[in-house]
N, CA, C and O atoms as a GROMACS GRO file, in nm:
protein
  524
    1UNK      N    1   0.084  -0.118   0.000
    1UNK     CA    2   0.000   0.000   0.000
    1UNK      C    3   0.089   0.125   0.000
    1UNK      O    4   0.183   0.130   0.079
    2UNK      N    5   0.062   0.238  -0.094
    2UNK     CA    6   0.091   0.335  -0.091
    2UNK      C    7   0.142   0.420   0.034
    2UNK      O    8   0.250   0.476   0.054
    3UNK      N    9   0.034   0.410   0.106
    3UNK     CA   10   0.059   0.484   0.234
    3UNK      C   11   0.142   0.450   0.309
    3UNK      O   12   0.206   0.526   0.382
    4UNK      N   13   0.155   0.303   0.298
    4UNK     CA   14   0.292   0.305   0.422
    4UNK      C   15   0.452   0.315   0.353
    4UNK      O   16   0.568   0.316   0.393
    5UNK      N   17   0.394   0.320   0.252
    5UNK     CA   18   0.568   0.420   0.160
    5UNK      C   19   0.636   0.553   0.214
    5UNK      O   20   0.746   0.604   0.231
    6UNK      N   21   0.503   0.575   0.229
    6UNK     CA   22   0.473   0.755   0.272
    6UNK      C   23   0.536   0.745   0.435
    6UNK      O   24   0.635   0.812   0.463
    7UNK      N   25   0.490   0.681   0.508
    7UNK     CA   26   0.451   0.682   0.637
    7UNK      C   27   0.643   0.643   0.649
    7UNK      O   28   0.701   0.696   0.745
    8UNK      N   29   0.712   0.572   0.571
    8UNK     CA   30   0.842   0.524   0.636
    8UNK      C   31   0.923   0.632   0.600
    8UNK      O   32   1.006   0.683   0.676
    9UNK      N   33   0.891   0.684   0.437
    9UNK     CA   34   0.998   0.843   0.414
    9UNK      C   35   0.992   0.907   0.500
    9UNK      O   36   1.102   0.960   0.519
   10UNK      N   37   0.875   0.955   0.613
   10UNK     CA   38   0.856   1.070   0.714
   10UNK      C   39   0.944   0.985   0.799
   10UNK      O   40   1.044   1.046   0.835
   11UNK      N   41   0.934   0.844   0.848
   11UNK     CA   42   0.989   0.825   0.938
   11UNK      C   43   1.161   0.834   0.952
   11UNK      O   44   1.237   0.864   1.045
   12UNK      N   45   1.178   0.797   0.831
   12UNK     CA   46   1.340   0.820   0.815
   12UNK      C   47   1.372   0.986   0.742
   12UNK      O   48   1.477   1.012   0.682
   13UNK      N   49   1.288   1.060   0.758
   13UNK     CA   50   1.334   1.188   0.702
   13UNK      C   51   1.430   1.269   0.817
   13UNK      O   52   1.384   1.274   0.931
   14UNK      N   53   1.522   1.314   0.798
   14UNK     CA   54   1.628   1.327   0.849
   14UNK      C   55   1.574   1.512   0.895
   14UNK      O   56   1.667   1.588   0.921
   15UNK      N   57   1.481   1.549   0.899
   15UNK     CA   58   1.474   1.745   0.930
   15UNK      C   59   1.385   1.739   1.040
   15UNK      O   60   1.282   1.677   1.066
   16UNK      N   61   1.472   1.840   1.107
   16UNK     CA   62   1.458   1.890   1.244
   16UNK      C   63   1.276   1.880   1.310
   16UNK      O   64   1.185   1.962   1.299
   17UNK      N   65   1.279   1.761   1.370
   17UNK     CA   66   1.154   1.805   1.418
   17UNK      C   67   1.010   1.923   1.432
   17UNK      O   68   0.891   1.901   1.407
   18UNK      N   69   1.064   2.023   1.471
   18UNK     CA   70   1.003   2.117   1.469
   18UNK      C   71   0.952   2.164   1.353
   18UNK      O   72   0.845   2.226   1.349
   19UNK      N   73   1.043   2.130   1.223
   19UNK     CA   74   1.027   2.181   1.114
   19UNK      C   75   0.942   2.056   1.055
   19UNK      O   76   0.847   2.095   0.988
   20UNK      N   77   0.949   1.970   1.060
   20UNK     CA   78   0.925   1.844   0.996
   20UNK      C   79   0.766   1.852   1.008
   20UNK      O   80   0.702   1.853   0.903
   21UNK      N   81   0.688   1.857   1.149
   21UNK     CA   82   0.590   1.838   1.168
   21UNK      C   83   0.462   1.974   1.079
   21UNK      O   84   0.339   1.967   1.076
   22UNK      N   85   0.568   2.102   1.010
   22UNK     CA   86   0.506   2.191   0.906
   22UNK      C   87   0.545   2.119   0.781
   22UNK      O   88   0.464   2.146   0.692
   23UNK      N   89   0.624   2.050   0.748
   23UNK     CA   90   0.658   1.985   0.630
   23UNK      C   91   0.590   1.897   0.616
   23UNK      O   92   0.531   1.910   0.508
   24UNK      N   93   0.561   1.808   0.667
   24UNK     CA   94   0.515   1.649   0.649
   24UNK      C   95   0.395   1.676   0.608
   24UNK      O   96   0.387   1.581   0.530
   25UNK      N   97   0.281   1.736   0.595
   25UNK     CA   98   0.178   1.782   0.522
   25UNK      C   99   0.217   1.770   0.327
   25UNK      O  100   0.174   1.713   0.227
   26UNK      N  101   0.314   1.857   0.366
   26UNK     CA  102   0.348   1.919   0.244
   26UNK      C  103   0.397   1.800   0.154
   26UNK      O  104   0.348   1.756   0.050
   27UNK      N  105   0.500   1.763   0.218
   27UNK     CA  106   0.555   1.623   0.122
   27UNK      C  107   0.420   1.543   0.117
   27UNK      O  108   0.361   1.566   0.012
   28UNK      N  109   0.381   1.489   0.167
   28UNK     CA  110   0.260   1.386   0.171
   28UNK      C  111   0.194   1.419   0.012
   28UNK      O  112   0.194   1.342  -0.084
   29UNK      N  113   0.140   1.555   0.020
   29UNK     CA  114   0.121   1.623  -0.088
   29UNK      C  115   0.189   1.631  -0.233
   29UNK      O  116   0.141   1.608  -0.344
   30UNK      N  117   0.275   1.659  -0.207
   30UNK     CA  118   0.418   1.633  -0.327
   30UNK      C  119   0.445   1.499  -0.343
   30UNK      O  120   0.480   1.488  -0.460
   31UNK      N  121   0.449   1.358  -0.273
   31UNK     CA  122   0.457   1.255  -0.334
   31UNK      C  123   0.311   1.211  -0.422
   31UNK      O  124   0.310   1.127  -0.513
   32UNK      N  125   0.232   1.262  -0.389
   32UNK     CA  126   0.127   1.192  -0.415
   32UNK      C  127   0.084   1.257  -0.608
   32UNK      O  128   0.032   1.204  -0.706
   33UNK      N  129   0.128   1.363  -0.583
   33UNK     CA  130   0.120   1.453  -0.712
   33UNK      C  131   0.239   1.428  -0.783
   33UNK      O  132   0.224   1.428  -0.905
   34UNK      N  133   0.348   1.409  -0.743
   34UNK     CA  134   0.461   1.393  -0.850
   34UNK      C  135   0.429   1.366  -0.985
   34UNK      O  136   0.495   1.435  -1.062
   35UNK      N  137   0.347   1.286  -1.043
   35UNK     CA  138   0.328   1.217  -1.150
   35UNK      C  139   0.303   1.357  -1.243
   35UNK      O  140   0.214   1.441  -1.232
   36UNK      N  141   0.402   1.349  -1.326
   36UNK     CA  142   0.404   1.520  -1.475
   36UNK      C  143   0.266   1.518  -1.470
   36UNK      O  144   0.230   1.634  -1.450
   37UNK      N  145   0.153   1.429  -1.479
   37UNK     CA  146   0.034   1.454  -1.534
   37UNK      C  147  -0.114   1.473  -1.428
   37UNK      O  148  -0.229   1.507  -1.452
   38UNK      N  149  -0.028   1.425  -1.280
   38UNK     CA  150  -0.141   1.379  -1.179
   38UNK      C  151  -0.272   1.519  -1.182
   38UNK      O  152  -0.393   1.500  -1.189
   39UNK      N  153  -0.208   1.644  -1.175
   39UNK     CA  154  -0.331   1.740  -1.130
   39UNK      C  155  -0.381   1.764  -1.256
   39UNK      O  156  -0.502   1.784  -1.253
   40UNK      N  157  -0.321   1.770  -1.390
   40UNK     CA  158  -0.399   1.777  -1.477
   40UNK      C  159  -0.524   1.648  -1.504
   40UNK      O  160  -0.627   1.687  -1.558
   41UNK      N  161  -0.516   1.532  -1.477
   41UNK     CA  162  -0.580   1.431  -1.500
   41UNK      C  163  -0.655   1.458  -1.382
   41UNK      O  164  -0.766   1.417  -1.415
   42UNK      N  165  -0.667   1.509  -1.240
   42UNK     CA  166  -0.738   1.530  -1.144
   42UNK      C  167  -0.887   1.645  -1.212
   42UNK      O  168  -1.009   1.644  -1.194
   43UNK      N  169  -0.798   1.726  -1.286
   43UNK     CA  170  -0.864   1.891  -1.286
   43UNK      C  171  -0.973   1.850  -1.408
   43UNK      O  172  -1.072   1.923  -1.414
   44UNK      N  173  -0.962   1.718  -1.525
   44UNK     CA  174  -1.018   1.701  -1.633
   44UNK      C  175  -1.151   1.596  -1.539
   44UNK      O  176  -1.268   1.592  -1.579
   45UNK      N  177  -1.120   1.546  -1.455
   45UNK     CA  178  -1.212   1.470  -1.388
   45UNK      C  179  -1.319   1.554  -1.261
   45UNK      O  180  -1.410   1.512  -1.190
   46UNK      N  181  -1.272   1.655  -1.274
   46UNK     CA  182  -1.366   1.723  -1.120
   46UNK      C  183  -1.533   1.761  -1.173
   46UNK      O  184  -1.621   1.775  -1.088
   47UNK      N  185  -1.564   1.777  -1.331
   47UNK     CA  186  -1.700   1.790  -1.325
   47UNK      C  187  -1.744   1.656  -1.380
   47UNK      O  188  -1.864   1.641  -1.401
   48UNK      N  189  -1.663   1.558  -1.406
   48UNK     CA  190  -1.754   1.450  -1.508
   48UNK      C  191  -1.674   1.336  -1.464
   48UNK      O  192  -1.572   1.358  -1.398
   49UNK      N  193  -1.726   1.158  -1.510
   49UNK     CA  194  -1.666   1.075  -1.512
   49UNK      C  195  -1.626   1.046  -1.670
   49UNK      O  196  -1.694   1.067  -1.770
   50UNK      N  197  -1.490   0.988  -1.658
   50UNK     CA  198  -1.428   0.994  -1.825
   50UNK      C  199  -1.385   0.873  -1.825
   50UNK      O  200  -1.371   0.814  -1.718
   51UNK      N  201  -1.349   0.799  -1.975
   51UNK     CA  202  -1.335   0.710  -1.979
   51UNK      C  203  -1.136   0.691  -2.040
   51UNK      O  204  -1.071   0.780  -2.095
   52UNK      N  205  -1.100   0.593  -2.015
   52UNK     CA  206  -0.960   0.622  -2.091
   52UNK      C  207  -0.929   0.718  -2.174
   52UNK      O  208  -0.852   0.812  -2.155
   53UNK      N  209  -1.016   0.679  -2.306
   53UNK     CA  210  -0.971   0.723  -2.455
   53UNK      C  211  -1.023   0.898  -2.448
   53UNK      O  212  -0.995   0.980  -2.535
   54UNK      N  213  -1.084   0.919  -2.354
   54UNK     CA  214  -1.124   1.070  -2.332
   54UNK      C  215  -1.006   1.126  -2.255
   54UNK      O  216  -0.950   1.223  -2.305
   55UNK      N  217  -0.971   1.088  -2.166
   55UNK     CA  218  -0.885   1.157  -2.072
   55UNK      C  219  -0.757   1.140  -2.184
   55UNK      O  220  -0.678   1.232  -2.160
   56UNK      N  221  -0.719   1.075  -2.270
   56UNK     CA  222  -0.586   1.062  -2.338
   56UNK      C  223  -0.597   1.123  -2.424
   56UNK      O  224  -0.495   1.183  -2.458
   57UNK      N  225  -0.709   1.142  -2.500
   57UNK     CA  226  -0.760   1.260  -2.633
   57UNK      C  227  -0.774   1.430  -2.558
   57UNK      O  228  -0.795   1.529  -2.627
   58UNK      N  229  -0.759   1.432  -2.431
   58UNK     CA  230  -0.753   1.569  -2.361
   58UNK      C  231  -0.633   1.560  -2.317
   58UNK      O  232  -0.630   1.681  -2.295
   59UNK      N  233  -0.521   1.522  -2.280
   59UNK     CA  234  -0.375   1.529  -2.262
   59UNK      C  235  -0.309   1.506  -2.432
   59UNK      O  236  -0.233   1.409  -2.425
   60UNK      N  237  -0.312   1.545  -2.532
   60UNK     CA  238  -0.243   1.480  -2.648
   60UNK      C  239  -0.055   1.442  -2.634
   60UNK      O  240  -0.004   1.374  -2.723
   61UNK      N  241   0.016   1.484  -2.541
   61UNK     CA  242   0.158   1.406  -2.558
   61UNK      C  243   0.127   1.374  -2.465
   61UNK      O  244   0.162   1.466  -2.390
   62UNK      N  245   0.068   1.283  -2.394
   62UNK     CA  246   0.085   1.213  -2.270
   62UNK      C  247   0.042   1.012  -2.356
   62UNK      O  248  -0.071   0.973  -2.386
   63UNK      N  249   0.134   0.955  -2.368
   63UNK     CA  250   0.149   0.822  -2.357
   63UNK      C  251   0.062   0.721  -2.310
   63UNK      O  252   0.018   0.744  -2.197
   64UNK      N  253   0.033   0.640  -2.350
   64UNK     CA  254  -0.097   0.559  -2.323
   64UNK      C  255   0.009   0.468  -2.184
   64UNK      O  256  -0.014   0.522  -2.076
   65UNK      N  257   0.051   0.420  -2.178
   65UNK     CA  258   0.156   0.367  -2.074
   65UNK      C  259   0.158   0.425  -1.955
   65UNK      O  260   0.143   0.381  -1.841
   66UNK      N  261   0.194   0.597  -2.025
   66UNK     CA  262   0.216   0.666  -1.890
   66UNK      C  263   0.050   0.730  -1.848
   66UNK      O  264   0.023   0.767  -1.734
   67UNK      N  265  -0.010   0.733  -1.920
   67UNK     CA  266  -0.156   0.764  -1.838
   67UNK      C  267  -0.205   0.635  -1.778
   67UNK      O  268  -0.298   0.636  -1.698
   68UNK      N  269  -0.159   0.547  -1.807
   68UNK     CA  270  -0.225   0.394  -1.743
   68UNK      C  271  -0.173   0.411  -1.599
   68UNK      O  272  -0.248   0.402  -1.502
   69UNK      N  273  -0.037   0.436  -1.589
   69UNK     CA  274   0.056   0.418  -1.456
   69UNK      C  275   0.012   0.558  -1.351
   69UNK      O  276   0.007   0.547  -1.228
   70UNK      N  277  -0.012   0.666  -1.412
   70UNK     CA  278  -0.060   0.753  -1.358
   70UNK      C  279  -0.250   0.754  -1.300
   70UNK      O  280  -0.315   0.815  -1.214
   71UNK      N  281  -0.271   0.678  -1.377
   71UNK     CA  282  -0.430   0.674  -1.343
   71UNK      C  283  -0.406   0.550  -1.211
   71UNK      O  284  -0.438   0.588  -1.098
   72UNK      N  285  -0.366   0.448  -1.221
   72UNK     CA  286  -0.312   0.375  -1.138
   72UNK      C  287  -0.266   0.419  -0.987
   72UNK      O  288  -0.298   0.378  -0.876
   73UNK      N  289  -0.182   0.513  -1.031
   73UNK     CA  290  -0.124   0.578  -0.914
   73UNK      C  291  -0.230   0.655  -0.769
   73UNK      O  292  -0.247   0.635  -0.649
   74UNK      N  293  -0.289   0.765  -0.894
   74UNK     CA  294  -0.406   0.881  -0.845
   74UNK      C  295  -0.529   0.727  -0.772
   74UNK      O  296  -0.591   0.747  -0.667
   75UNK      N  297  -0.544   0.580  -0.855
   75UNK     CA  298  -0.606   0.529  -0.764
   75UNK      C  299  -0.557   0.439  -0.648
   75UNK      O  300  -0.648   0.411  -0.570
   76UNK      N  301  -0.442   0.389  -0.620
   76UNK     CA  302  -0.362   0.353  -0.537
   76UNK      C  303  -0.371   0.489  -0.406
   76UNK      O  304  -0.364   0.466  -0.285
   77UNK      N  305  -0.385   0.613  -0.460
   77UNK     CA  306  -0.335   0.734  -0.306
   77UNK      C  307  -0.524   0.762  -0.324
   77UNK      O  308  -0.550   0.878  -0.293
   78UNK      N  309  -0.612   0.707  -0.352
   78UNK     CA  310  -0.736   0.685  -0.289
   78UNK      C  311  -0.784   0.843  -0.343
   78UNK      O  312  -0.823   0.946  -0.288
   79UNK      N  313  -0.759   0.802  -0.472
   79UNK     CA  314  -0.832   1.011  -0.546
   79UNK      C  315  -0.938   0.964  -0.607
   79UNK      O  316  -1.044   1.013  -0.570
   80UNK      N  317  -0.942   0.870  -0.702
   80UNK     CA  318  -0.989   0.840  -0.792
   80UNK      C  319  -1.052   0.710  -0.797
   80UNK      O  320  -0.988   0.610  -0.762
   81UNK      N  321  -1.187   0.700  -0.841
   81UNK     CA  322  -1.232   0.540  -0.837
   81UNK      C  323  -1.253   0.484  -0.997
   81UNK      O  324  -1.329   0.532  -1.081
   82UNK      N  325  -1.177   0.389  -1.010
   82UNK     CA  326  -1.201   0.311  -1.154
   82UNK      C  327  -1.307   0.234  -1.143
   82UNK      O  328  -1.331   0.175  -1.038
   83UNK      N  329  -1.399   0.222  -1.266
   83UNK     CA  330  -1.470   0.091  -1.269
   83UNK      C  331  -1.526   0.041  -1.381
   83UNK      O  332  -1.600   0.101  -1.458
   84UNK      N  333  -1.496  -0.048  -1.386
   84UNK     CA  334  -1.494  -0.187  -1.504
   84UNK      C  335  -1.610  -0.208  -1.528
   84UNK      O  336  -1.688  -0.202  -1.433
   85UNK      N  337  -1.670  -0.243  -1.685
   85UNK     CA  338  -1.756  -0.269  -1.723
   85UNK      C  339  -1.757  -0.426  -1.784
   85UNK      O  340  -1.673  -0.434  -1.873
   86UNK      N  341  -1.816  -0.532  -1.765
   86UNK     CA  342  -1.785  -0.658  -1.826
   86UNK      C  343  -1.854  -0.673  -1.915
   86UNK      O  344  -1.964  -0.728  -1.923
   87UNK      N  345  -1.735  -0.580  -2.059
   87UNK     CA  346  -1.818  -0.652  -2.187
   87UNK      C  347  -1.711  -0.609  -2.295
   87UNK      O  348  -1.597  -0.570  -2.270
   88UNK      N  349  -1.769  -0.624  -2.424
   88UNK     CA  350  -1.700  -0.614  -2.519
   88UNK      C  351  -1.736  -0.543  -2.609
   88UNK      O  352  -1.839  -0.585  -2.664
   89UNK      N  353  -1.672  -0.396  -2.674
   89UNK     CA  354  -1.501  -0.389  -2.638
   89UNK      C  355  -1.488  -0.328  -2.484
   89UNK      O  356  -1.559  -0.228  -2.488
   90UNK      N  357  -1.433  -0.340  -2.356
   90UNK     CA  358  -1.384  -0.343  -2.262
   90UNK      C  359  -1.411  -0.191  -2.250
   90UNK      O  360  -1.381  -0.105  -2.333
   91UNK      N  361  -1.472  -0.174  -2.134
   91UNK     CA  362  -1.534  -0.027  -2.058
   91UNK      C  363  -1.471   0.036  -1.991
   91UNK      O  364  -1.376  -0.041  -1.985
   92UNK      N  365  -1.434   0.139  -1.915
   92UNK     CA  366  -1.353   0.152  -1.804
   92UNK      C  367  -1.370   0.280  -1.791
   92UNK      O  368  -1.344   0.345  -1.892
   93UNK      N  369  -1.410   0.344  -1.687
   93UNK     CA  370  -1.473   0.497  -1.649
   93UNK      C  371  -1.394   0.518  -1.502
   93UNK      O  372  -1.406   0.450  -1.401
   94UNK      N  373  -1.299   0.650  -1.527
   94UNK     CA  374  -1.274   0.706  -1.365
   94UNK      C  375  -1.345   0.803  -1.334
   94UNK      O  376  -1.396   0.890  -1.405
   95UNK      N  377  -1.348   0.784  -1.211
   95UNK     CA  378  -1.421   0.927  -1.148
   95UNK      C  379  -1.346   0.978  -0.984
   95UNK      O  380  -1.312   0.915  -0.884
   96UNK      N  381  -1.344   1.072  -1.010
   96UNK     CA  382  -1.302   1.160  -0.859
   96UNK      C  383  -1.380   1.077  -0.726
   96UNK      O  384  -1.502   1.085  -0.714
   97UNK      N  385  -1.325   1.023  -0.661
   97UNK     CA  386  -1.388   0.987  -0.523
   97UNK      C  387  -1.401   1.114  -0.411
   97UNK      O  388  -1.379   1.232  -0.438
   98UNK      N  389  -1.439   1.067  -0.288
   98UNK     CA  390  -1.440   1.208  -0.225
   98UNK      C  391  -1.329   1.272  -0.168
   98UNK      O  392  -1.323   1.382  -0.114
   99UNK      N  393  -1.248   1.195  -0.186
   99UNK     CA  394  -1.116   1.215  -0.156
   99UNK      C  395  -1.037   1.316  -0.256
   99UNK      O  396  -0.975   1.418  -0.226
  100UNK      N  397  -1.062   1.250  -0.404
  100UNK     CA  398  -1.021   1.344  -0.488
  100UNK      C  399  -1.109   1.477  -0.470
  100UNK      O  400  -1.043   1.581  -0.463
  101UNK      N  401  -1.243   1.488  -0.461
  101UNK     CA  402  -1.295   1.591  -0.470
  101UNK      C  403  -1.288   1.680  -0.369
  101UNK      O  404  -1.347   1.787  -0.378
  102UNK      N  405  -1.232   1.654  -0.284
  102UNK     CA  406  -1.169   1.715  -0.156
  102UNK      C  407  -1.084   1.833  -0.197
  102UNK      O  408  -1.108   1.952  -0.178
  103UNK      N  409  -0.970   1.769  -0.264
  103UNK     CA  410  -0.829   1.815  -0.340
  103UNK      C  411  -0.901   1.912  -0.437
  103UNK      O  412  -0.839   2.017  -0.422
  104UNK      N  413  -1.000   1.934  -0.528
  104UNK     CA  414  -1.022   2.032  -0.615
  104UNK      C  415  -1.045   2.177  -0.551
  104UNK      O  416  -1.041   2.289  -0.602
  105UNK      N  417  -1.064   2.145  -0.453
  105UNK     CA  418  -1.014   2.310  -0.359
  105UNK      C  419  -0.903   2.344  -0.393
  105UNK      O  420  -0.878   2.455  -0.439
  106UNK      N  421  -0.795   2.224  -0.369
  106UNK     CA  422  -0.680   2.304  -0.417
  106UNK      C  423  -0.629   2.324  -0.554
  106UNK      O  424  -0.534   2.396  -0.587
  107UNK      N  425  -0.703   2.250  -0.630
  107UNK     CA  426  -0.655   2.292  -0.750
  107UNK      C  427  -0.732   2.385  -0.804
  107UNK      O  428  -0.700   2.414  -0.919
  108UNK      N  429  -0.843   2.455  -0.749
  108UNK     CA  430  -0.906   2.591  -0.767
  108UNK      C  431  -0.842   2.686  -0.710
  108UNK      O  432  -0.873   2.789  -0.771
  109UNK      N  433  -0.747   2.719  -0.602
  109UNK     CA  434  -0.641   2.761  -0.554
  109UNK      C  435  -0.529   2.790  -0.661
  109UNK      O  436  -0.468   2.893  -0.687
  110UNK      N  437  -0.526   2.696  -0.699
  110UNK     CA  438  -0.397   2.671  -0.804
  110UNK      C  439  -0.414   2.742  -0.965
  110UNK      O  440  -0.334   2.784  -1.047
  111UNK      N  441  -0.567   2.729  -0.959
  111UNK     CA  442  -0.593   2.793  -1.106
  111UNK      C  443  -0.631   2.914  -1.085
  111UNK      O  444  -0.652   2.965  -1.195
  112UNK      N  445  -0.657   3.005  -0.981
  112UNK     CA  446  -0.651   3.153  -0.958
  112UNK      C  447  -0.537   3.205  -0.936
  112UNK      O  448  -0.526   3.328  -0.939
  113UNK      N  449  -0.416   3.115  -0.908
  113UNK     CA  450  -0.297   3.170  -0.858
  113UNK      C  451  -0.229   3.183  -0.991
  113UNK      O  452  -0.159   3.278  -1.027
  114UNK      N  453  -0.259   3.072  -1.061
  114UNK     CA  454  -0.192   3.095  -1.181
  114UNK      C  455  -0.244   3.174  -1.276
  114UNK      O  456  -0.174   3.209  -1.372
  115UNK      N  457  -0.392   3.219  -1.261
  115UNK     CA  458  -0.457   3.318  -1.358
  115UNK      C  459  -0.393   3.458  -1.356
  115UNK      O  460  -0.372   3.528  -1.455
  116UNK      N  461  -0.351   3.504  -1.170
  116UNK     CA  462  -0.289   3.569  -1.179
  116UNK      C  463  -0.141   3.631  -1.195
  116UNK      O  464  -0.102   3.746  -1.217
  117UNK      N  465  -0.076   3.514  -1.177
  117UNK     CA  466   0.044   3.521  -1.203
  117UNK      C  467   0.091   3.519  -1.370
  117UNK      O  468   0.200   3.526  -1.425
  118UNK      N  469  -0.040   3.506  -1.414
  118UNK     CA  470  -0.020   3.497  -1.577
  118UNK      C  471  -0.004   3.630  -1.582
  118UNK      O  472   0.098   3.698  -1.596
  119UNK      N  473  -0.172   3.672  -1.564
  119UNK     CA  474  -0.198   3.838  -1.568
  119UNK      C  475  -0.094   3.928  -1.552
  119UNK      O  476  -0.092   4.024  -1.629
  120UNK      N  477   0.017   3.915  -1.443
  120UNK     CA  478   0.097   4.005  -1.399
  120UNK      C  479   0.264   3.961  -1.450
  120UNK      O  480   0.359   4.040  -1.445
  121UNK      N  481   0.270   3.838  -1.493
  121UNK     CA  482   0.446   3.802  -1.557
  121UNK      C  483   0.420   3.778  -1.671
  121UNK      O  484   0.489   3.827  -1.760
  122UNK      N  485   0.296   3.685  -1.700
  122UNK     CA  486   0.339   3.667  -1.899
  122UNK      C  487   0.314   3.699  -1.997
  122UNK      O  488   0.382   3.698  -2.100
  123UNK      N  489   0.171   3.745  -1.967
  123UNK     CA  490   0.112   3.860  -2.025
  123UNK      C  491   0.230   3.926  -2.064
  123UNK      O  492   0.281   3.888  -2.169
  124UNK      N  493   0.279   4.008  -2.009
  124UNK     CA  494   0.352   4.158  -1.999
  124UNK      C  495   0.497   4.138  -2.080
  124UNK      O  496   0.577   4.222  -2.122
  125UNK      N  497   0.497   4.000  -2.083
  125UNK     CA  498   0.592   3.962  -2.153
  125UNK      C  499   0.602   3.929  -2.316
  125UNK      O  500   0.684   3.965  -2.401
  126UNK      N  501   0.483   3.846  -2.323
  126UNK     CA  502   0.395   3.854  -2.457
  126UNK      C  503   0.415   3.964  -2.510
  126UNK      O  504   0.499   3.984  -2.597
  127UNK      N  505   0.298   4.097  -2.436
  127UNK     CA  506   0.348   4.176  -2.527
  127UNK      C  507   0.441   4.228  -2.570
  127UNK      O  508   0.443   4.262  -2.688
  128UNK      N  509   0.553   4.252  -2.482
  128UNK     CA  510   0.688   4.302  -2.519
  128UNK      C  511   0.744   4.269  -2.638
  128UNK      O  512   0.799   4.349  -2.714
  129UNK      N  513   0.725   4.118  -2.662
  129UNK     CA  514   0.784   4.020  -2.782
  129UNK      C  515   0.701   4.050  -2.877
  129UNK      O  516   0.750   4.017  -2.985
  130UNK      N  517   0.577   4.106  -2.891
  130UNK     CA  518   0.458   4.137  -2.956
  130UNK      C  519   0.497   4.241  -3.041
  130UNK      O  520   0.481   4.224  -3.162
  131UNK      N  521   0.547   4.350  -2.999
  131UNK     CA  522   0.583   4.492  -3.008
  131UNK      C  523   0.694   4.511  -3.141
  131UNK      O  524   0.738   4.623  -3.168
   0.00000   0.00000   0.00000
């Protein structure tokens, strides 16, 4: 299980107590997202359930391999629920559990921060190169 991966890095993480117990949130967080694609594949799932060939036709360079291992992952850290259809050709629909839908707070966080950080660095940059 995932979690007790998690649970032994904190235990052998080598930073100062005091500090550790504001960190350990944070990493928990950062392992679980590492995957290049995890919050985008989170953020395409928060209003709908999708099926493989949708979520891979909305990432276009993302790898059928590596969205398998990544969808895998997001359901291994308990975001996401897969479920199988028994028939032919072969079904398969994820959807945000409540766990994942928990997390879209923060990635609504994440998409105002970056709206504005667009607004105010790239924008301004654009146009320069524009000019």
């Amino acid at each position: 299980m995932k979690i007790l991966e998690y649970l032994k890095d904190c235990e052998t993480c080598n930073v100062e107590p005091n500090i550790k117990e504001a960190l350990c949130p944070i990493c928990i967080t950062q392992k679980i997202m590492k995957g290049k694609w995890s919050i985008v594949i989170l953020w395409l799932l928060k209003d709908s359930t999708l099926r493989f060939s949708q979520i891979q036709k909305s990432i276009p360079d993302i790898t059928q391999a590596y969205l398998s291992k990544q969808l895998k992952s997001l359901e291994a850290d308990q975001l996401i629920t897969r479920k199988s259809y028994n028939q032919v050709p072969p079904k398969v629909e994820y959807s945000l559990n409540d766990t994942g839908q928990k997390f879209i707070k923060v990635l609504d966080a994440m998409n105002f921060w970056g709206k504005d950080y667009m607004n105010e660095h790239v924008i301004p940059v654009l146009q320069t190169i524009e000019k």
